[in-house]
Structures are given as structure tokens and as C-alpha cells.
VEXKOL-929934 format. One line per 8 residues: number of its first residue (from 1); their letters; for each residue x, y, z of C-alpha. Coordinates in Angstrom, 1 decimal. Example, Ala and Ser with C-alpha at 12.3 -4.5 7.8 and 13.67 -1.06 7.14 Angstrom:
! VEXKOL-929934
1) AS) 12.3/-4.5/7.8 | 13.7/-1.1/7.1
This chain:
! VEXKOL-929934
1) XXXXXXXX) 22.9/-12.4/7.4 | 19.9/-15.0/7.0 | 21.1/-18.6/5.3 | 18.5/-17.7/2.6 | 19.8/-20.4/-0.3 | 18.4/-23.5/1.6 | 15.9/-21.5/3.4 | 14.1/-20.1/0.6
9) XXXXXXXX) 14.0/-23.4/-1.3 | 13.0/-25.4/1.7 | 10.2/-23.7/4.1 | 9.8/-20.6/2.4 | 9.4/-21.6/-1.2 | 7.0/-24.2/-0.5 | 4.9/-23.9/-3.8 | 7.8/-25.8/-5.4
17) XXXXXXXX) 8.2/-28.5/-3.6 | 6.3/-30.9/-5.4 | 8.2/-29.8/-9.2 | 10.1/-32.8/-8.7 | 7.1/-35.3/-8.4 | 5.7/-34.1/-11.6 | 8.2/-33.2/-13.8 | 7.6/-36.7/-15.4
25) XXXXXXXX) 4.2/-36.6/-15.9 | 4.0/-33.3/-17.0 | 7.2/-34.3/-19.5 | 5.2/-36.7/-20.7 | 2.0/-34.9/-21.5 | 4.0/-31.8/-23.5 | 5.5/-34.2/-25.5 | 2.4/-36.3/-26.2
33) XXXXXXXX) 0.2/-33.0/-26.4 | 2.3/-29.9/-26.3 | 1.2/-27.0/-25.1 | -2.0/-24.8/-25.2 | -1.1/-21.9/-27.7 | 0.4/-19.0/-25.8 | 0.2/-20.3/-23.0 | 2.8/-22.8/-20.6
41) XXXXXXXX) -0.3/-24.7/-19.8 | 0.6/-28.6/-20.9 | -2.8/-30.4/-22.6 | -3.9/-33.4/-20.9 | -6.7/-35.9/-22.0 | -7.6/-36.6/-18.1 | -10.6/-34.8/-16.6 | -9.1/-33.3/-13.7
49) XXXXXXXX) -10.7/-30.6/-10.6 | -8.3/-29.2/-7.9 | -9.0/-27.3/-5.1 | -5.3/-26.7/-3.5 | -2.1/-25.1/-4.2 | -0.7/-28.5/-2.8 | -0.5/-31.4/-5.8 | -1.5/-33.7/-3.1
57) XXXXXXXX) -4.3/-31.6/-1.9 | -3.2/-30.8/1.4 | -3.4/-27.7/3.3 | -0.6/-25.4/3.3 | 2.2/-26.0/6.1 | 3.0/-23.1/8.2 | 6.8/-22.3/8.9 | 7.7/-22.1/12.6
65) XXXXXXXX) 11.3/-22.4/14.1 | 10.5/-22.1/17.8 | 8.0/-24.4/19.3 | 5.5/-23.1/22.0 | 7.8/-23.7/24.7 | 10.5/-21.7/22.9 | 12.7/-24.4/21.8 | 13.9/-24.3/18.3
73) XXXXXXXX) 12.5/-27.6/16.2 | 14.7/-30.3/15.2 | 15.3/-29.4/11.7 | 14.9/-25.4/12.0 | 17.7/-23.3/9.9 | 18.3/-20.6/12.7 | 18.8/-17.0/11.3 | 21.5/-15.0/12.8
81) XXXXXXXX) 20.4/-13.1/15.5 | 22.3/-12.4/18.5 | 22.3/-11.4/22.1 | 21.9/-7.5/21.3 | 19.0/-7.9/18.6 | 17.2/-10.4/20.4 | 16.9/-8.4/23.7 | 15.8/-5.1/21.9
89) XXXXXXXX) 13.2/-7.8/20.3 | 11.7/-9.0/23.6 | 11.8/-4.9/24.6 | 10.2/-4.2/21.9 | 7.4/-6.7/22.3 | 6.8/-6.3/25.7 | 6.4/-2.5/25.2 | 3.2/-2.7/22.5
97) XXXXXXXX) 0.7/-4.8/25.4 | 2.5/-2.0/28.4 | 1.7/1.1/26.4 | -1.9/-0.4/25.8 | -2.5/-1.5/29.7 | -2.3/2.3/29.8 | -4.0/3.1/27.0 | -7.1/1.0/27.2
105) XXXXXXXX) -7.7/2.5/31.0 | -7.3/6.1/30.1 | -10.3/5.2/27.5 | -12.0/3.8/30.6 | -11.5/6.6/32.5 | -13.0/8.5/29.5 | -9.9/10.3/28.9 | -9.7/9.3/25.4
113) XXXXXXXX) -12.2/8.2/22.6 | -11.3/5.6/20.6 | -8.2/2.7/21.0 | -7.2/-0.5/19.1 | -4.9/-3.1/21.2 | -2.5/-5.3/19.2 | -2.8/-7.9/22.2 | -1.4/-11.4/21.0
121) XXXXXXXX) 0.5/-9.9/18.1 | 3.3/-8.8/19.3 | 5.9/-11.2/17.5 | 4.3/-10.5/13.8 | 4.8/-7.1/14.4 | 7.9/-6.6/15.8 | 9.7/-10.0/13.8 | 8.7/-7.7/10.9
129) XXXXXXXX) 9.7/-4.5/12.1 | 13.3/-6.2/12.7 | 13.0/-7.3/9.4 | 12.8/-4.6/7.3 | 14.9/-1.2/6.4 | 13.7/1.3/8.7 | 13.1/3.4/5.1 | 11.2/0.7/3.7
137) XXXXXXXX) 7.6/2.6/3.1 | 5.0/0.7/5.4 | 1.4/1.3/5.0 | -0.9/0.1/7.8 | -4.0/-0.9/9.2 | -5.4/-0.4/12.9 | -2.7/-2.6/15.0 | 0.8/-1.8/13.6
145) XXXXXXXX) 2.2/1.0/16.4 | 4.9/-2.1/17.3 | 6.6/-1.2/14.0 | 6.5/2.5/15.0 | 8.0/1.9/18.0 | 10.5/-0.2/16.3 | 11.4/2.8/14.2 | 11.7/5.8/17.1
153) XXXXXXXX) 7.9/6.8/17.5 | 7.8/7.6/21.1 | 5.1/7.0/24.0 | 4.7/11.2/23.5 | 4.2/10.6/19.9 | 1.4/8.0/20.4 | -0.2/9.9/23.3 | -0.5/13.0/21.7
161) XXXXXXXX) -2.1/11.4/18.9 | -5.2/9.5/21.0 | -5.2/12.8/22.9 | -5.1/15.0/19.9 | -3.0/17.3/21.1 | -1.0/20.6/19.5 | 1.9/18.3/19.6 | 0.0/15.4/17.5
169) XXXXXXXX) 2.9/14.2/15.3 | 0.3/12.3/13.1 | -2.2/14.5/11.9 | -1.9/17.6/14.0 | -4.9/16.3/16.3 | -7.3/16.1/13.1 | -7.7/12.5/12.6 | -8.8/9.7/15.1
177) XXXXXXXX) -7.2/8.2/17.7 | -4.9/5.5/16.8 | -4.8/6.9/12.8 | -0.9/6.9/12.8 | 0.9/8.0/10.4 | 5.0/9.6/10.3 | 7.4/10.8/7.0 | 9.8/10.4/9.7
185) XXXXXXXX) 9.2/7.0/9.8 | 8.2/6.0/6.5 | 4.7/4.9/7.9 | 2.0/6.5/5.6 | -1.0/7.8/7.6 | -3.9/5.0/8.7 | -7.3/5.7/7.0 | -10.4/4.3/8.2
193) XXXXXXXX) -12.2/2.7/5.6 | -10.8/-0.8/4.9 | -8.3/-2.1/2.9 | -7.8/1.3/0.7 | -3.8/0.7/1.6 | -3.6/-2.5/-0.3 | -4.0/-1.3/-4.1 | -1.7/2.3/-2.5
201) XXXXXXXX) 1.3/0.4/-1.1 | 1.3/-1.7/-5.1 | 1.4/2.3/-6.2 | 4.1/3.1/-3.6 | 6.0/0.0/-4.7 | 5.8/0.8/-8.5 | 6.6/4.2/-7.3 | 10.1/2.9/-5.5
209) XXXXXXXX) 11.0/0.9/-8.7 | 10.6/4.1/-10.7 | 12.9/6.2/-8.6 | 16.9/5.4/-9.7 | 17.6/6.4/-5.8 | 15.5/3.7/-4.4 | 14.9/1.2/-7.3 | 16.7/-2.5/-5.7
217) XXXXXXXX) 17.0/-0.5/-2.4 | 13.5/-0.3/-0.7 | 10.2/-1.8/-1.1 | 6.7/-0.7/-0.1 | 5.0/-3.1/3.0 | 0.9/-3.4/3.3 | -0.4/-4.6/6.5 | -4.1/-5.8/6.1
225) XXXXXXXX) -6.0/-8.3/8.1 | -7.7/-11.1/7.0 | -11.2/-10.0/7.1 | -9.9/-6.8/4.8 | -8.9/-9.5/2.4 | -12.6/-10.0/1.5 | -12.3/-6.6/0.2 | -12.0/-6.1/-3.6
233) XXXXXXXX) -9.2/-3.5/-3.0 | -7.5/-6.7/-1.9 | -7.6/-8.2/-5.4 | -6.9/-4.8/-7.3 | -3.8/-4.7/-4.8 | -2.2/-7.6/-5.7 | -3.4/-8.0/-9.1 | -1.6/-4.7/-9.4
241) XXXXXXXX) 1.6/-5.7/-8.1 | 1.8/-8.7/-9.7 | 1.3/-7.7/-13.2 | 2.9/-4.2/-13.2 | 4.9/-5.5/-11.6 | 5.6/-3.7/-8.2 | 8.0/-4.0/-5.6 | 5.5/-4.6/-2.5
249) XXXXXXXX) 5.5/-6.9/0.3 | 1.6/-8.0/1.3 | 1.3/-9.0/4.9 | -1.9/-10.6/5.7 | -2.4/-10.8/10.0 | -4.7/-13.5/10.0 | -5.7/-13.1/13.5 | -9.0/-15.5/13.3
257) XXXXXXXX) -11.5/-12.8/13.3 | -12.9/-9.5/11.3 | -14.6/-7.5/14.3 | -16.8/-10.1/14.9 | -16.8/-12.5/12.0 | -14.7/-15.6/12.2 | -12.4/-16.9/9.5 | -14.4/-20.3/9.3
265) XXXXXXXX) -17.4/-17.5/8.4 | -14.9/-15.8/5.9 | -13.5/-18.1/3.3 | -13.7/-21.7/2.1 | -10.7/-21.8/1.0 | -6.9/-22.4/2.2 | -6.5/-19.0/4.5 | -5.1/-15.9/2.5
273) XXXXXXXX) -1.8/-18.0/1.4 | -3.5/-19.6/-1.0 | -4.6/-17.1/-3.5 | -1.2/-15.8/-3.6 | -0.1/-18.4/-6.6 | -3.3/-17.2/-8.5 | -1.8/-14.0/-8.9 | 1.9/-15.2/-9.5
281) XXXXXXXX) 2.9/-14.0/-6.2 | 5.6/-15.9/-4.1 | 3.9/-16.5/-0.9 | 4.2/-18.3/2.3 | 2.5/-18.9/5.9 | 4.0/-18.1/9.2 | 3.5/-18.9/12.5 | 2.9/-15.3/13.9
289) XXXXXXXX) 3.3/-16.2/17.2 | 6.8/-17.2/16.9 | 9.0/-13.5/16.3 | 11.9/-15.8/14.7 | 10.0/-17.1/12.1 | 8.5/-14.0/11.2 | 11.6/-12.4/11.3 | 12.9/-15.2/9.0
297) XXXXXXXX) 10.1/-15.0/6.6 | 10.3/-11.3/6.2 | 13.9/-11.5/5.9 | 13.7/-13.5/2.4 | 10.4/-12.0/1.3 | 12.0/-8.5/1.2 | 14.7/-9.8/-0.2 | 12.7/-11.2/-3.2
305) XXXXXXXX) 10.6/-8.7/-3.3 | 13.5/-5.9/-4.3 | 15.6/-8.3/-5.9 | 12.9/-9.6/-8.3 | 10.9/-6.4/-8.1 | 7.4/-7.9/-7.7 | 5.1/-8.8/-5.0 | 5.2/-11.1/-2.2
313) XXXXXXXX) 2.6/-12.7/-0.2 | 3.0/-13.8/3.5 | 0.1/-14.6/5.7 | 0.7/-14.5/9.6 | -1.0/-17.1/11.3 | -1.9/-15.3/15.4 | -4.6/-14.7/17.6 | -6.6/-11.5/18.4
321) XXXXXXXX) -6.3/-12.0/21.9 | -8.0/-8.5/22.5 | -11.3/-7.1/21.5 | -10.9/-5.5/18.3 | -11.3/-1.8/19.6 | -12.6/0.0/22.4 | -16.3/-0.4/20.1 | -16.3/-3.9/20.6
329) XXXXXXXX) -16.7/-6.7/23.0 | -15.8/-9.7/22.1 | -17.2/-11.8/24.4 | -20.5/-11.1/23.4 | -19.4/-13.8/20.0 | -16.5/-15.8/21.3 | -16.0/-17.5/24.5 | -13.7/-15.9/27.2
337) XXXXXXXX) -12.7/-19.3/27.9 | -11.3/-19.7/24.9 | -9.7/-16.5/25.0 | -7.7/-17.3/28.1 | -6.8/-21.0/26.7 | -4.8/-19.1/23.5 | -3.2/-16.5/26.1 | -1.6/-19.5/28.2
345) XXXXXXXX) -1.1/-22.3/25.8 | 0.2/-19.7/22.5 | 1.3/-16.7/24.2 | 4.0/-15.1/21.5 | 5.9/-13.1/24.4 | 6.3/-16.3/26.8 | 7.5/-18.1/24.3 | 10.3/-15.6/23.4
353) XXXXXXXX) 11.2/-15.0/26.4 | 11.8/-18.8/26.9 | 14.1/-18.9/24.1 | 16.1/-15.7/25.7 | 16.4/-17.5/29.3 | 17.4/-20.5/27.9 | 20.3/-18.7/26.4 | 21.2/-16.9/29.3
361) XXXXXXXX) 19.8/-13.7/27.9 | 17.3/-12.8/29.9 | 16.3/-12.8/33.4 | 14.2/-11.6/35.8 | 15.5/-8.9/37.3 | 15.5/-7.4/33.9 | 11.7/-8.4/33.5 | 11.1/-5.9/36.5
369) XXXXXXXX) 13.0/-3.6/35.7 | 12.0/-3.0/32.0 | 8.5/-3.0/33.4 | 8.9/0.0/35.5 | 10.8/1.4/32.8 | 7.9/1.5/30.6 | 5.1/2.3/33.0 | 7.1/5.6/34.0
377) XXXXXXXX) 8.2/5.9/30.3 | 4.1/5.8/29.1 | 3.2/7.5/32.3 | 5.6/10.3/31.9 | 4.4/10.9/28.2 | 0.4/11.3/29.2 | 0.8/13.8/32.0 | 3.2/15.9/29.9
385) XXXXXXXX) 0.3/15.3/27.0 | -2.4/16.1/29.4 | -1.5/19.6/30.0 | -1.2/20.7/26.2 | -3.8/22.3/24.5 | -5.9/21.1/21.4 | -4.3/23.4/17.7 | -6.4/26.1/16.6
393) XXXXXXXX) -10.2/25.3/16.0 | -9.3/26.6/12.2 | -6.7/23.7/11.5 | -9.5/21.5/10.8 | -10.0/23.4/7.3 | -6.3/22.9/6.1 | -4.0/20.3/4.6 | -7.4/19.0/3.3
401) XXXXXXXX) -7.3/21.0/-0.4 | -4.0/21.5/-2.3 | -3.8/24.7/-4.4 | -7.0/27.4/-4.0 | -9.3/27.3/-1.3 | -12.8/25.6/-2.6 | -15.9/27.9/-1.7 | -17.3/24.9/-0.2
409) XXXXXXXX) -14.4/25.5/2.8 | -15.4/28.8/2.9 | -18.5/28.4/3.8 | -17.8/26.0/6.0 | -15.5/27.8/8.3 | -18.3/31.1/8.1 | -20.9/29.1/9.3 | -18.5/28.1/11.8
417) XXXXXXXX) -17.7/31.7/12.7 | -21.8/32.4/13.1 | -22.9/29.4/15.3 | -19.3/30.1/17.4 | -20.6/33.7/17.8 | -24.2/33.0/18.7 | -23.3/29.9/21.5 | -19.7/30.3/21.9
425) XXXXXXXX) -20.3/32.0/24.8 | -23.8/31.2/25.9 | -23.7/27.4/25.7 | -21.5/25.9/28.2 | -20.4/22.8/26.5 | -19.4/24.8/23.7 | -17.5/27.0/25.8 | -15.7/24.3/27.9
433) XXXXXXXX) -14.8/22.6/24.6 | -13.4/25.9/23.1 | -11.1/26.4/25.9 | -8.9/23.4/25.5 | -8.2/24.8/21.8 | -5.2/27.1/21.5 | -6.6/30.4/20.8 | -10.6/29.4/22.1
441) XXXXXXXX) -11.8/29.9/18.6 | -10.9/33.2/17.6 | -8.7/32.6/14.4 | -12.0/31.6/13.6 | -14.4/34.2/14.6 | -11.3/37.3/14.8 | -12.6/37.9/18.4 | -12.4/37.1/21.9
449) X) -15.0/34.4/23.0
């Protein structure tokens, strides 16, 4: 168990730090002025702007309990993680940039569409993956497969689903590549327009606290990056929450740009962190790079959040060391120097793996050998994958209307019928196509093609 008393009032907590400072000013004012009617607000006759969460007007700190040569700081309150947790950590980090290596070349090798990397992040996801129940209801963005892997979903799984395969676990090969999304795993499906997740995982929180079965059991858990934070979904989400109020835990990956948009192009403001207090939210910022402090910070956060049955607010401070999918370069607006300075000075896996050879934990005989584990592991999955067939060409008109089938479909799949009729067999890139589907199109056209 985490030491959450002193850890929750001391570098989690931080809003409140400064209570103590003011407590006789603001005594003094009530009791001078009182109050502003129905409201907590005290009444002061001094002209006063702020601009910070901070009473002194300084930025907020970011918690961190390893530094970036994996050595705990002076004054860090270690959370309880032993030899057996720690290792399947560092596994599971090391496995998210191994499965891309082999993803991002198969996309090369045009074997595969589309494919977002998670390069540089592999501490806030996994430090939050460790951190939760593995029924706690997550709802991501682009860059969360770490937290599937956390929770079972295999290199088949993932492969399957950029190759959109018959065996697609996600969407039955309907929906992009990298669109995950398992009941399984308690990981509702990706969509592609941004931020939507943030006002549904306050409705899947409110949705927890309303079922007796998992009300002060389980909370819902929005990933969202900072760019999406621009969005007004963003605001509906947490105003949501916070009001309602909803058990849901808000993680912001502030990762330093939106595609190609950089925070300092973003906001004016204090990151993400500080707009959590303007909704009521309890909220902190995390070094992302550093897997113990996110697992520290996720630790209490859930634990507030189901406890208190509201919303919490933590904002993982990392690096997008990758471009942000196969669509982009990101050279073409950042420097690659600078890209290679944040891989060697801040690199999240180094450091962890540090901590784990300082402790006798980790070695590198193990280093090799998990590699080759996972290259034949990821390997193994995409040749099985490769030989698999595409589903029916008629699944793409399902699971998209509950209840009767809308003329609209109907049409749809007869027009689909007439042009597979007329070029199905004339056209040759129609007909290579058709033969990867199981079938070749005729639960669609009720005929050999």
C-alpha cells in the first residue's frame, strides 16, 4: 500500500499548501467584512488581480521521486513497490517502443495504413496502468496501447487490428488502425475526432456511481492530450464531473505538442494543472518521465476519486519523442537536434532501468533476453496475422444501427451489390481487393465473383 496520509498532504495536495499562510488574513477580513451572500468568498477593500493558483504567484511544482539518473530525491516518500512489480514495469515499458520498432516498419513497407507511436511515454502509461484496477473503465486517445498491454491485450490482438483482419478483436477490421477498443479490458473503443472521450468518461463515471455493484469500487479514466484540452469537450468534461459530480479520473499527457502546434502556441497559462481548481477538481502535475511518480500520483488520485466520488485532475508532464503518426513529420517544425537531446538527457526507460540495477534487479543478460523475447513475440503475431483474411465485405453495414435496418443502409449495401457486379470482375484492383475478404463479396452480391 502507498503512505497516502503524508503523501496526499505534501506533494500531491499542493493547492493547500499555502492555507496556513493565509488563514490570518483571510480571518481577519471575514470578521471585518464577512462574507459575500451565498457564497464562501471573504470581502476585501484591497484591489487585487491574480493570475496563479499559487498565492505567491509561482508556477506549479511538478512531483517527481526519481531523478534523471534514477536515483530517488532526498526527501521522496517511496511507494511500495517491490522486486516482482517493478520488473513487470520495466517489461512492460520496454514492450510499447519494441512492438512499434515493428510496427512503424511494416507501415514503411506499406503493409499497413496508418500507426501512432507512444515513443517517450512509456512511464505515464504504464505507471498508470500499474495503478489502476484492471476494471477500472479507461477511455483513450491515440497513444494508450501500454495500458492494454498492461491488462492482457496481446501483440495478435494489436496486429490484427492495424491489419484489420477477421480476428480484429477491436472492431472486427471496421475501424482504423490503432482505434483500440476491448470489453475485455475495460478500454472503450478510440474514436477519431478529438477529445469526444472527455465529456463520455464524466458519463461513464456518473454511470459507475449509479451502479450499487460498482459505486466506491471503480472509477472511469480519460486519457487526452494537451492540445485536445483546447477543445470545448474538455470543459463540458470536467465541468461535468465536477458538478454532478462524477467519479472520473482526467489525465492530461502533456507531451509539448498538438501534431504540430507547440504548448508555448497553446495556452498562456499554467499548463492544464491549472484550470483544474477552477472547476473544484483536485489536481496535480507529474513528472511523466518518471514511472514511480506516476504510479504514485495515480495511486492517490484514484483513491480520491472513488472515495470522494468526484473528479481528479493530473497533468503528465513528457515528451513526444516520436512524430505524432505515420501522417506527420516532425522535423519539418521542430529540430531533430532537439529531439535527440530529450531521448538522451530525459529518457523515461533509462532512467528506470537505473533504478532497477541499482537494486540489483535488473541486468543485462535479462535486457537481451527480453528483447528477443519480444521481437519473436511481435514477429510471431504478424505472420500468423498476415495469412488471415479480411471479414465479409457486408460487415461494414452492421453494429452501426441498433433495432431496424434504416433504408439509408439498404441502399447502401444495393448499390454496393450493382458496382461489385459490374467491376467485381472486370477491374483488377477491385478484384485483388475482393479476394483478401472472406467470402470475395458474395454475401453481398449472393454470387460467385
Amino acid at each position: 500500500m502507498l503512505r497516502t496520509a503524508r503523501l496526499s498532504r505534501s506533494a500531491l495536495c499542493f493547492i493547500t499548501k499555502y492555507s496556513a499562510q493565509r488563514s490570518a488574513a483571510v480571518l481577519y477580513s471575514v470578521e471585518a467584512y464577512g462574507h459575500l451572500p451565498s457564497t464562501s468568498s471573504p470581502i476585501t477593500p484591497t484591489l487585487k488581480f491574480f493570475n496563479s493558483v499559487d498565492q505567491d504567484g509561482g508556477p506549479i511544482p511538478t512531483y517527481r521521486i526519481l531523478d534523471g539518473a534514477g536515483k530517488p530525491l532526498d526527501d521522496a516518500q517511496m511507494p511500495e513497490v517491490d522486486e516482482a512489480l517493478a520488473r513487470r514495469m520495466y517489461e512492460n515499458m520496454v514492450k510499447i517502443p519494441s512492438v512499434d520498432n515493428v510496427m512503424m516498419n511494416l507501415h514503411r513497407q506499406g503493409r499497413i495504413s496508418f500507426y501512432v507511436t507512444s515513443y517517450g511515454e512509456e512511464a505515464t502509461l504504464t505507471g498508470t496502468a500499474a495503478a489502476l484496477a484492471d476494471d477500472d473503465e479507461v477511455l483513450g486517445q491515440y497513444r494508450e496501447s501500454g495500458v492494454l498491454y498492461w491488462r492482457g491485450f496481446t501483440c495478435d490482438d494489436l496486429v490484427n487490428n492495424c491489419l484489420g483482419t477477421i480476428a480484429d478483436p477491436c472492431s472486427a477490421g471496421k475501424q482504423m488502425p490503432m482505434h483500440l477498443g476491448s470489453p475485455k479490458h475495460h478500454f472503450h473503443q478510440i474514436s477519431s475526432p478529438l477529445a469526444t472521450q472527455i465529456p463520455q468518461g464524466a458519463g461513464v463515471g456518473f454511470a459507475l456511481k449509479r451502479d450499487p455493484a460498482r459505486r466506491g469500487k471503480n472509477c472511469a479514466v480519460v486519457w487526452f492530450g494537451e492540445g485536445a484540452a483546447s477543445e470545448g469537450d474538455f470543459h463540458a468534461g470536467l465541468l461535468f464531473a465536477s458538478t454532478i459530480p462524477s467519479p472520473t479520473l482526467f489525465i492530461a499527457r502533456n507531451n509539448g505538442f498538438a501534431i504540430s502546434t507547440p504548448t508555448a502556441e497553446q495556452y498562456h497559462g499554467d499548463g492544464i494543472a491549472s484550470r483544474g481548481p477552477g472547476y473544484g477538481i483536485h489536481t496535480v502535475r507529474v513528472d511523466g518521465n518518471d514511472v514511480l511518480a506516476m504510479y504514485a500520483a495515480i495511486k492517490e488520485a484514484r483513491r480520491l476519486c472513488i472515495e470522494e466520488g468526484r473528479a481528479v485532475l493530473v497533468e503528465a508532464m513528457t515528451y513526444r519523442v516520436g512524430h505524432h503518426s505515420t501522417s506527420d513529420d516532425s522535423f519539418a517544425y521542430r529540430p531533430r537536434q532537439e529531439v535527440e537531446d530529450r531521448k538522451r538527457m530525459d529518457n523515461p526507460i533509462a532512467r528506470f532501468r537505473r533504478y532497477l540495477e541499482d537494486r540489483g534487479w535488473w541486468s543485462e543478460e535479462e535486457e537481451a533476453a527480453l528483447k528477443a523475447k519480444l521481437k519473436e513475440e511481435i514477429m510471431g503475431a504478424f505472420f500468423r496475422a498476415e495469412k488471415l483474411p479480411k471479414g465479409e465485405l457486408g460487415n461494414m453495414f452492421k453494429d452501426v444501427y441498433a433495432g431496424e435496418e434504416p433504408w439509408t443502409i439498404k441502399e447502401n449495401r444495393a448499390e454496393l451489390a450493382r458496382l461489385l457486379k459490374k467491376y467485381g470482375k472486370t477491374w483488377a484492383p477491385w478484384r485483388t481487393e475482393l479476394q483478401k475478404h472472406e467470402g470475395a463479396g458474395k454475401d453481398i452480391t449472393g454470387e460467385e465473383l
